[in-house]
C-alpha positions as CSV (number, residue, x, y, z in Angstrom):
1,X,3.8,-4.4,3.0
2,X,3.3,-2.4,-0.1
3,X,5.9,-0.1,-0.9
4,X,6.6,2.2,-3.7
5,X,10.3,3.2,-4.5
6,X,12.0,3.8,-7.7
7,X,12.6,1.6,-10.1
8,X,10.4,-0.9,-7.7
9,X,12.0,-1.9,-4.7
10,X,15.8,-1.3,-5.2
11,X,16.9,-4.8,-4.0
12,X,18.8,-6.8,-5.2
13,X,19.2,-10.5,-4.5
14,X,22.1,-13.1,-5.5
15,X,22.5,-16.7,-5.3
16,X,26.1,-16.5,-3.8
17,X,28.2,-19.1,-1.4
18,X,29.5,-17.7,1.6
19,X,30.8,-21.0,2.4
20,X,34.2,-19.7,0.8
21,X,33.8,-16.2,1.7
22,X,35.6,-13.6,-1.2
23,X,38.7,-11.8,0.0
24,X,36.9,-8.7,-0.7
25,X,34.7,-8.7,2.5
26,X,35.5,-6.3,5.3
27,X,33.6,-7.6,7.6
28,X,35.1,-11.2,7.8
29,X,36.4,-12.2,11.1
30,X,35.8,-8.6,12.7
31,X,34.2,-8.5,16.3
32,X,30.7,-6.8,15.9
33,X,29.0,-5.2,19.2
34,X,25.5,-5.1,19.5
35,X,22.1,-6.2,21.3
36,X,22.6,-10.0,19.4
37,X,24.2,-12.7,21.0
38,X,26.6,-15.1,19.7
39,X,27.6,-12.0,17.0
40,X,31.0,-13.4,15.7
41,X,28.7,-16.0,14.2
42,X,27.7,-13.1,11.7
43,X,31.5,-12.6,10.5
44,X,33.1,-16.0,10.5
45,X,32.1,-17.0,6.6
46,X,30.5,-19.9,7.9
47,X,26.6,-20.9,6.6
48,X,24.7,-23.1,10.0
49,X,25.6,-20.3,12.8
50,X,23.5,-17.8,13.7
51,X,24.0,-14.2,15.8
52,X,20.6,-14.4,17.7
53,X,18.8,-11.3,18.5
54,X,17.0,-10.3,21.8
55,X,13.4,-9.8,21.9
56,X,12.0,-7.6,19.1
57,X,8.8,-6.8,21.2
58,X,10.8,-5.6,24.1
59,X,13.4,-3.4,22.5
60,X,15.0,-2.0,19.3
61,X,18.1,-4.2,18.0
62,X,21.0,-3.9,16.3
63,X,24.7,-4.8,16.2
64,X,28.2,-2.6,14.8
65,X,30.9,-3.9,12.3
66,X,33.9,-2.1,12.6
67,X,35.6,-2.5,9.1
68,X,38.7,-1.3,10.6
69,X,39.8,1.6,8.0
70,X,37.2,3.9,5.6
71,X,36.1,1.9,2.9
72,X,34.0,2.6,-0.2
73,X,31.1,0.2,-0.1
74,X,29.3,-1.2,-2.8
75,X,27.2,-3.5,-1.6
76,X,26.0,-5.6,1.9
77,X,25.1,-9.1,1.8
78,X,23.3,-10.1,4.5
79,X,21.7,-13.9,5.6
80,X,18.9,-14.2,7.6
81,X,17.6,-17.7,9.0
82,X,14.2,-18.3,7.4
83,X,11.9,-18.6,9.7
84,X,13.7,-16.0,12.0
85,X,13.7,-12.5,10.2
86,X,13.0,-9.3,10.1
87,X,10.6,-7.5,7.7
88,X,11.3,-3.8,8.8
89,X,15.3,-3.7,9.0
90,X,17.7,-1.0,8.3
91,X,21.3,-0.7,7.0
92,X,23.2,2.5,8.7
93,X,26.7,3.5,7.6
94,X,29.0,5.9,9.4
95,X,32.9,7.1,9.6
96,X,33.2,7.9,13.5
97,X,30.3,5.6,15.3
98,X,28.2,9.4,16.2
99,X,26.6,10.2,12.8
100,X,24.6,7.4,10.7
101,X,23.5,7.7,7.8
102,X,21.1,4.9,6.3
103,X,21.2,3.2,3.1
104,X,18.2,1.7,3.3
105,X,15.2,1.5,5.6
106,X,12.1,-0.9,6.2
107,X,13.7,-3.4,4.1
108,X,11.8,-6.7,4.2
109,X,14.6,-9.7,4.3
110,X,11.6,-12.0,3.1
111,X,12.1,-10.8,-0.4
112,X,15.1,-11.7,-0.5
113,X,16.4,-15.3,-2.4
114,X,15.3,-18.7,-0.4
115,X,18.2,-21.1,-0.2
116,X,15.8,-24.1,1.1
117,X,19.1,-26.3,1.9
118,X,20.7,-24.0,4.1
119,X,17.4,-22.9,5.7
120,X,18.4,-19.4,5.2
121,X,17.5,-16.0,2.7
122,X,20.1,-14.3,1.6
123,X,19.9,-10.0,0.3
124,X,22.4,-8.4,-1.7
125,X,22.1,-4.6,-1.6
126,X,23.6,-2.1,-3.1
127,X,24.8,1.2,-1.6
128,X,23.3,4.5,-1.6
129,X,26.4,6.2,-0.6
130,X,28.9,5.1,-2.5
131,X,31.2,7.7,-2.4
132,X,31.5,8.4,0.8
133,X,33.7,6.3,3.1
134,X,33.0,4.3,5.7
135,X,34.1,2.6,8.9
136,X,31.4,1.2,10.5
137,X,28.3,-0.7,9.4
138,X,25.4,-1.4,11.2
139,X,22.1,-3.6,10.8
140,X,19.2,-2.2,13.0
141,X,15.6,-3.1,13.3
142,X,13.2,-1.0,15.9
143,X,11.1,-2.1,18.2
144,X,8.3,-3.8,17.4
145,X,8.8,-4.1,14.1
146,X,7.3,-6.9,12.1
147,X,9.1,-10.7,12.3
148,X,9.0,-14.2,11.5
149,X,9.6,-14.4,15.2
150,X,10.3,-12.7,18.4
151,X,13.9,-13.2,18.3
152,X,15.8,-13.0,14.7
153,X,18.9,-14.7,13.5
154,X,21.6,-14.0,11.4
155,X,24.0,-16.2,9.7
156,X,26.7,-14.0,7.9
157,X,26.9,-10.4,6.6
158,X,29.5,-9.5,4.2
159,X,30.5,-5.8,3.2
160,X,32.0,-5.7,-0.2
161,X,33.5,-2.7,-1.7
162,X,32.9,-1.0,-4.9
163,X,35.9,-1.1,-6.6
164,X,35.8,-4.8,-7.0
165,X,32.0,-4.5,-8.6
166,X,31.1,-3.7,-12.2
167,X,30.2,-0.5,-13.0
168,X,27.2,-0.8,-15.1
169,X,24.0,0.9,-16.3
170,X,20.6,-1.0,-14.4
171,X,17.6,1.1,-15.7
172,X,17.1,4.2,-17.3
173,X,13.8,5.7,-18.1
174,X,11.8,9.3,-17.8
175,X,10.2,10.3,-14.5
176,X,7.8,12.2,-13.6
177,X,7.1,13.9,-16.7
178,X,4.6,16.7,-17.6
179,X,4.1,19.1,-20.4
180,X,7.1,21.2,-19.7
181,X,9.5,19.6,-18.1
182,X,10.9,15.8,-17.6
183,X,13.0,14.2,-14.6
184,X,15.3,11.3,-16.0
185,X,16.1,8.8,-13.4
186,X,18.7,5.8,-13.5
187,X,20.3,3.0,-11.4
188,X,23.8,2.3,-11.7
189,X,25.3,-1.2,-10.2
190,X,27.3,0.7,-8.2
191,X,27.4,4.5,-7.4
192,X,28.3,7.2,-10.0
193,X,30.4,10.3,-9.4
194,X,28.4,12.2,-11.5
195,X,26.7,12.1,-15.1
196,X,24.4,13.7,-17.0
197,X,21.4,13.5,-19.7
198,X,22.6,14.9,-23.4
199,X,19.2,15.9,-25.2
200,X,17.2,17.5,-28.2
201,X,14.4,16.8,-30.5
202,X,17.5,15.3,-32.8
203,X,18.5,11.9,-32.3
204,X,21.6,12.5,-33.9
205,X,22.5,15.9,-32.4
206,X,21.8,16.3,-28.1
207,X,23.0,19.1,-28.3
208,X,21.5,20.3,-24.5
209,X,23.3,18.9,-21.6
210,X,21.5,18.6,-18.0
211,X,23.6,18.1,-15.5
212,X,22.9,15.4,-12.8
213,X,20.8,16.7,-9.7
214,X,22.2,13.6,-7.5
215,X,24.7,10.4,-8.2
216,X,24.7,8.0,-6.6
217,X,23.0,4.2,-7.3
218,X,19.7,6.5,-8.3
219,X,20.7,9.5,-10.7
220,X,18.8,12.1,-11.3
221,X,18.7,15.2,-13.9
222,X,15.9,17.5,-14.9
223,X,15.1,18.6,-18.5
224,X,13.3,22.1,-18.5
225,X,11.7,23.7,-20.4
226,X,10.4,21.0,-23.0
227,X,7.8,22.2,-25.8
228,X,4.9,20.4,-24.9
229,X,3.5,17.4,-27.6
230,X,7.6,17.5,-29.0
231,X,9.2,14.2,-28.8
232,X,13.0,14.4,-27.4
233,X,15.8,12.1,-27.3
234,X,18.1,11.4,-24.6
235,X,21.7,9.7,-23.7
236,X,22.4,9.2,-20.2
237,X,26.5,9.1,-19.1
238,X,27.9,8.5,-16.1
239,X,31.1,8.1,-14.4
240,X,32.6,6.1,-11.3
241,X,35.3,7.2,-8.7
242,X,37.7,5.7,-11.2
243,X,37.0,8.0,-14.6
244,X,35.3,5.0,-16.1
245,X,32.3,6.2,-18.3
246,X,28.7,4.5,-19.2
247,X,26.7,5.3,-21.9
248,X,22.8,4.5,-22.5
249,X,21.4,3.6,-25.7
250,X,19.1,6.8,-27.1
251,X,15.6,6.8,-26.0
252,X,13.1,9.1,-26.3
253,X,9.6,10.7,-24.7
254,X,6.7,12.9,-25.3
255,X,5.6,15.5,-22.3
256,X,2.6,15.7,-23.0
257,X,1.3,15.4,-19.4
258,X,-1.4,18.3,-18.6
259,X,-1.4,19.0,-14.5
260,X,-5.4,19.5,-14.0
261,X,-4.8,20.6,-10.1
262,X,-2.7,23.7,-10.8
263,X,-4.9,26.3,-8.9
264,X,-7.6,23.9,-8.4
265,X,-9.3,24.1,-4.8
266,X,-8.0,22.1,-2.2
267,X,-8.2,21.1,1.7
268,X,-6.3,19.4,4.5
269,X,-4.2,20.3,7.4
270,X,-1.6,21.3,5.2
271,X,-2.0,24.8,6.2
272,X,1.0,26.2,8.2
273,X,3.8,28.4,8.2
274,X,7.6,27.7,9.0
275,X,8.0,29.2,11.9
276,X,10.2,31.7,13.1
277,X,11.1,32.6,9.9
278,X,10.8,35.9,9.2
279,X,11.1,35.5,5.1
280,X,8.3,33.4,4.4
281,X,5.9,35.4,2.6
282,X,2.5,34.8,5.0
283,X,-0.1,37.1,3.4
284,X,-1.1,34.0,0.4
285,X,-3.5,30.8,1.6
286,X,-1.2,28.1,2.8
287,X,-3.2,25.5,1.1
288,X,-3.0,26.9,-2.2
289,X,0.5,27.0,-2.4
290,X,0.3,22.8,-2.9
291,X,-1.6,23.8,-6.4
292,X,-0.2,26.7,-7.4
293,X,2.7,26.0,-9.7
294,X,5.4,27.3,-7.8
295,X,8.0,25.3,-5.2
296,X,9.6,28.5,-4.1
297,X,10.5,28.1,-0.4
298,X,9.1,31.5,0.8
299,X,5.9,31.3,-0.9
300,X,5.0,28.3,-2.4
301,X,5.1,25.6,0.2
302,X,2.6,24.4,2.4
303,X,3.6,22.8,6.1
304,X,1.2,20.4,7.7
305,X,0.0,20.3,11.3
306,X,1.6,18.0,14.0
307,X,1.7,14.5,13.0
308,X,2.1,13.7,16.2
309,X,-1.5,14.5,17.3
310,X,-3.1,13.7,14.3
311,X,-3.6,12.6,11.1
312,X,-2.5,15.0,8.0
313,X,-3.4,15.2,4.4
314,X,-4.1,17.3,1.7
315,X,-7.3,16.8,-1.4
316,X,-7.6,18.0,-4.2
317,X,-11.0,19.0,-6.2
318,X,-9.9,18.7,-9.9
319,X,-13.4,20.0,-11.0
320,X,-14.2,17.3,-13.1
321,X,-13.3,13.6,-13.7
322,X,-9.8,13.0,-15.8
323,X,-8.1,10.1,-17.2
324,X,-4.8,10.2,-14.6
325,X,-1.5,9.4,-15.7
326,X,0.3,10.4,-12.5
327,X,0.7,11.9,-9.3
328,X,3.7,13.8,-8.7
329,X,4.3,15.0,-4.9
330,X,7.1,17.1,-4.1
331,X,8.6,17.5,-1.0
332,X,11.3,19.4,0.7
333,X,14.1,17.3,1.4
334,X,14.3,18.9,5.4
335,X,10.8,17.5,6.2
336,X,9.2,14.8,4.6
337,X,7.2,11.6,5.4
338,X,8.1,8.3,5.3
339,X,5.3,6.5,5.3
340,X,2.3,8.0,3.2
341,X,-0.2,6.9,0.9
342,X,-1.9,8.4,-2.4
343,X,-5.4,8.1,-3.2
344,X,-7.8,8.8,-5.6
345,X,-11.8,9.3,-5.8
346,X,-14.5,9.9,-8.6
347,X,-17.0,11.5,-5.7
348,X,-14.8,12.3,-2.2
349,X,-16.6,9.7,-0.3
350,X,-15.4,6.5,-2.0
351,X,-11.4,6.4,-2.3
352,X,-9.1,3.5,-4.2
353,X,-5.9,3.7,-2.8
354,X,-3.1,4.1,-5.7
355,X,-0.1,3.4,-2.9
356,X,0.8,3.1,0.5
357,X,3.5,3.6,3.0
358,X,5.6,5.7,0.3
359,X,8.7,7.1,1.7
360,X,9.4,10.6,0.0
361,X,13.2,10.2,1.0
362,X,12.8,7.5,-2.0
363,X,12.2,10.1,-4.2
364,X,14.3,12.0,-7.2
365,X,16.1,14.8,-6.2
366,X,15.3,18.2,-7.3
367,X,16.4,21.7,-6.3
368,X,13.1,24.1,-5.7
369,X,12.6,27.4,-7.2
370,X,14.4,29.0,-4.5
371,X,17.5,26.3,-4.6
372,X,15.8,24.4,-1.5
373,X,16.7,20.6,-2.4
374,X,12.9,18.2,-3.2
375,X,12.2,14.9,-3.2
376,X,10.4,14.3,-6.0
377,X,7.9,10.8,-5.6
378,X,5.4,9.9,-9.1
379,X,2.7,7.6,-8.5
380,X,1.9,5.8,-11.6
381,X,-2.3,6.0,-12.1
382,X,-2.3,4.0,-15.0
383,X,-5.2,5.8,-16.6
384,X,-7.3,5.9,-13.8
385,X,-10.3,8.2,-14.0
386,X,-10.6,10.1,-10.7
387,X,-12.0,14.0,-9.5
388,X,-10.4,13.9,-6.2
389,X,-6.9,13.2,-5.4
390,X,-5.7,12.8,-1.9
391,X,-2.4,12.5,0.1
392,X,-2.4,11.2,3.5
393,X,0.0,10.7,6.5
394,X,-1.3,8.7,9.7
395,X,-1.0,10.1,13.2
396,X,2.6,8.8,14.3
397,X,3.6,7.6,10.9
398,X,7.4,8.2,10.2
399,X,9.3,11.4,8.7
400,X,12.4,13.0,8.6
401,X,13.0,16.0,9.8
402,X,15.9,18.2,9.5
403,X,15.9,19.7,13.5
404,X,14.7,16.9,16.5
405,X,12.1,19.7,17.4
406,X,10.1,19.6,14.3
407,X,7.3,17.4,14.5
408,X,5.8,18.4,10.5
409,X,6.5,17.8,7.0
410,X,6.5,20.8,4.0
411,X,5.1,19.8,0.5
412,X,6.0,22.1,-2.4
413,X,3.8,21.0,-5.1
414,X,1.4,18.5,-5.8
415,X,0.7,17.3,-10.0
416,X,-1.8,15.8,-11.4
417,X,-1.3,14.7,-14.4
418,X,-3.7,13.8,-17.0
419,X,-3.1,11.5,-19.5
């Protein structure tokens, strides 16, 4: 399963004992409630026991820890038998057991570091939502969903909390840059408070400040209004809950980045309106609001059909064959897929498939140009020489939606940039 997130696939996997679990995990020796049987066998810090699900094919499943106070959580360890796990599992979070949040979905525990002795793989992840508390912690995996066997098994989960991890830089680097403007992305171990990106064409003197868009374990801050060709330097600091500060090394970039689809022609089934809204402007083509420059709500978003009944996607005729850099789909953060793929095509007939079962949500935040909040996702073309670029979503494929009603997603903007 191929899947594009930032910075690659934000897992991360440890070689730890649980043998001798750390005083630090919550979840030791709590009583979990779920679809599993044999759960305490999940809490007791004990490698060789395993909390057996029911089967996948018949049902969703999932079982509750109840940490037993609001903690701030840094990371979730989890241990999966080897030949009995799941490669499509979720990690929800939630204060009062009604509203969950998720940390991370369609995670594939296979990835995860083998420990041939113990039979088992174990997954160390770190939290999205560091700074918000938490009570209660829950491992789920939907029905159907691919496994190593019909029934899964786990041997231990541990919930550790960030303020007994480092707080460190992971990555830094430029995002989905074009010729005016730059998003910087980085990872901290643990979730920041906030931060922000000091900048100028001065190594010595960053004299412009951008403030972070989103903290978290992925930051985000935008750069505007960059003179194309101009390289500019950048410093990234950030702060955790307790006032301690990181700062990067300088780096530096170029936007250079031309987008060749601004007012190109384009089709698709991208070609609604929001409805019931009575400030949406409806007199310009829906279509060409993906290409036109503009991620204003009212006017410069395009809404897809049901995806429900039937495939949806969007192509754009560039006009001529270019050398691609990136493509750089933005989405609003109310209505996005989860699963969709980018492709690219030097005649409309033939098409190489640059990614596949992206999940927007994965994306950088960004506020639009009426303040609606984006998900920002750039797929890397590496050069690729292409005249048609196309994003599509399968019939039934997943998305988030803001209301249970909604059965679309909205895309802003699409980029192409050439390189």
């Amino acid at each position: 399963m191929k899947k594009i997130l930032l910075f690659g696939f934000m897992l991360v996997t440890l070689q730890l004992s649980v043998n001798a679990a750390p005083a630090y995990n919550y979840a030791l020796g709590q009583v979990p409630v779920g679809t599993f049987s044999n759960l305490a066998a999940a809490v007791d810090g004990k490698l060789g026991t395993f909390a057996v699900s029911q089967n996948i094919s018949e049902g969703s499943q999932f079982f509750t820890i109840d940490l037993g106070r609001e903690i701030l959580i840094g990371s979730v360890k989890v241990v999966w038998k080897s030949d009995a796990l799941s490669n499509n599992y979720s990690i929800r979070v939630s204060k009062d057991k009604k509203n969950w949040f998720s940390e991370f979905s369609e995670v594939d525990a296979s990835t995860g570091a083998a420990d041939p002795a113990d039979g088992t793989i174990s997954q160390v992840i770190s939290t999205a939502r560091y700074t918000m508390p938490s009570r209660f912690i829950q491992i789920y995996i939907p029905m159907g969903s691919a496994a190593s066997a019909q029934k899964v098994q786990i041997s231990e989960v541990q919930v550790l909390p960030a303020q007994e991890m480092a707080f460190t830089l992971e990555e830094v680097k430029p995002y989905a840059v074009s010729n005016k403007r730059a998003v910087i992305l980085y990872r901290t171990s643990i979730g920041a408070v906030n931060g922000q990106v000091l900048y100028g064409s001065d190594p010595n003197n960053l004299s412009s400040v951008a403030a972070n868009s989103e903290s978290g374990v992925i930051n985000s801050a935008v750069l505007m209004d960059l003179e194309p060709g101009r390289p500019y330097y950048y410093e990234v600091k950030a702060w955790d809950t307790l006032g301690k500060a990181v700062v990067s090394d300088v780096k530096h970039f170029v936007p250079s980045f031309v987008n060749v689809a601004l007012n190109k022609n384009v089709s698709g089934t991208f070609t609604e309106l929001p409805p019931n809204d009575p400030l949406v402007d409806r007199n310009t083509p829906v279509l060409a609001r993906s290409v036109d420059g503009l991620t204003d709500y009212f006017k410069g978003m395009a809404t897809s059909r049901s995806i429900r009944s039937e495939d949806q996607e969007i192509t754009v005729d560039l006009g001529a064959s270019y050398p691609i850099n990136s493509i750089v789909s933005y989405w609003r953060a109310l209505a996005y897929p989860e699963s969709f793929s980018v492709k690219i095509s030097s005649d409309g007939a033939g098409w190489t498939e640059l990614a596949s079962k992206v999940n927007a949500g994965d994306g950088a935040f960004m506020r639009s140009g009426s303040g609606d909040p984006m998900r920002v996702i750039n797929t890397d073309a590496n050069g690729a020489t292409a005249r048609y670029v196309q994003v599509l979503i399968g019939k039934d494929s997943p998305f988030f939606v803001k209301h249970a009603n909604w059965d679309f997603v909205q895309l802003m903007e699409l980029e192409v940039l050439k390189k």
